[in-house]
N, C-alpha and C positions, 0 to 999 in steps of 0.2 A: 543628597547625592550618595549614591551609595561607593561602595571600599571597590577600588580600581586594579586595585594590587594582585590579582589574580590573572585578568585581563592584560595587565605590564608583564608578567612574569612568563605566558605562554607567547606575548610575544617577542620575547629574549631567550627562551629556554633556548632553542638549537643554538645560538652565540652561547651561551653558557656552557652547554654542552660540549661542543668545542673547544671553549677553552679550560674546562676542567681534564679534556685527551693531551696538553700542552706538554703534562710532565709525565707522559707514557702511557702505555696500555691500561685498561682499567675495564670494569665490570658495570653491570646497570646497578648493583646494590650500592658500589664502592661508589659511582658517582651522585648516587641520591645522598647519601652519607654527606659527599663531600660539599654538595650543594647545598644540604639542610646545613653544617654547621658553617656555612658562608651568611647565614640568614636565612633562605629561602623557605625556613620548614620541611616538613615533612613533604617529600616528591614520591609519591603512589607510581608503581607499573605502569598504572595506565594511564599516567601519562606522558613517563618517560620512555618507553619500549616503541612507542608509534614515533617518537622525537629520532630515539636510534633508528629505526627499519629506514624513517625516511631521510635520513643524512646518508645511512650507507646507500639505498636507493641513489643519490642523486651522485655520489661515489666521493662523497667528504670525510668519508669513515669506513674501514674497512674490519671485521669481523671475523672470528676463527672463534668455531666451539672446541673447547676443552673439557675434557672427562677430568673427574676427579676422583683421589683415592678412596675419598668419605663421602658421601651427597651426591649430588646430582651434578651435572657440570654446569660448565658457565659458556658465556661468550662474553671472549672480551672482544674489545675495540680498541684501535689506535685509528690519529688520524692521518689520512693522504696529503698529497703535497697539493691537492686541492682542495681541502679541507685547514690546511693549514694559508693556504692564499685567499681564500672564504672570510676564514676567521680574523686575518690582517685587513683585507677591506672592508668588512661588515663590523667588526671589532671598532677600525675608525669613524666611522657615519655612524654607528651609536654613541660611540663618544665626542661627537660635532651635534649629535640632536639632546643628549644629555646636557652639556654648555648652554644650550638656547634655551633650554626648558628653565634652567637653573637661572640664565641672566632675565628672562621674561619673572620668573616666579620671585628672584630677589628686587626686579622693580618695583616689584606691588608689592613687596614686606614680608614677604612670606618666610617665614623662619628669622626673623628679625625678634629681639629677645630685649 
């Protein structure tokens, strides 16, 4: 069987992403930073820029570019108060399929030491 963990992770990234907006505005760098040292590794552009376009698309994340003194600018994101109602019931039903996965996997022993 091969390693799954890539496949789980793209389909959590927008709930992670959201809730890494929880504690304010933030940037695509500052959130891959903040993701890889939750665990997740190293998070490439490409495939968190498609993750953002399409959260502010669907209006769970709203965006404002800013110039900077030194470099190039940024866009940060904060999230919407539908982006913030998103991430409360999506945030839940993954934490109710998380529980089920964990009580099916500790039936059969799995991580039993």
């Amino acid at each position: 069987m091969t390693d799954r963990r890539a496949s789980w992770f793209k389909g959590v990234l927008d709930l992670l992403v959201l809730a890494s907006l929880t504690g304010g505005e933030s940037y695509g760098y500052e959130i891959a930073k903040q993701l890889g040292a939750a665990g997740f590794g190293q998070i490439k552009g490409g495939t968190l820029y498609p993750v953002l376009n399409r959260l502010e698309e669907a209006g769970l994340v709203a965006a404002e570019f800013r110039a900077a003194e030194k470099g190039p600018g940024r866009r940060y994101y904060r999230l919407t108060d539908a982006g913030r109602e998103t991430l409360g019931e999506q945030g839940g039903l993954w934490l109710a399929f998380d529980a089920s996965v964990r009580e099916v996997l500790a039936r059969a022993g799995v991580g039993e030491r």
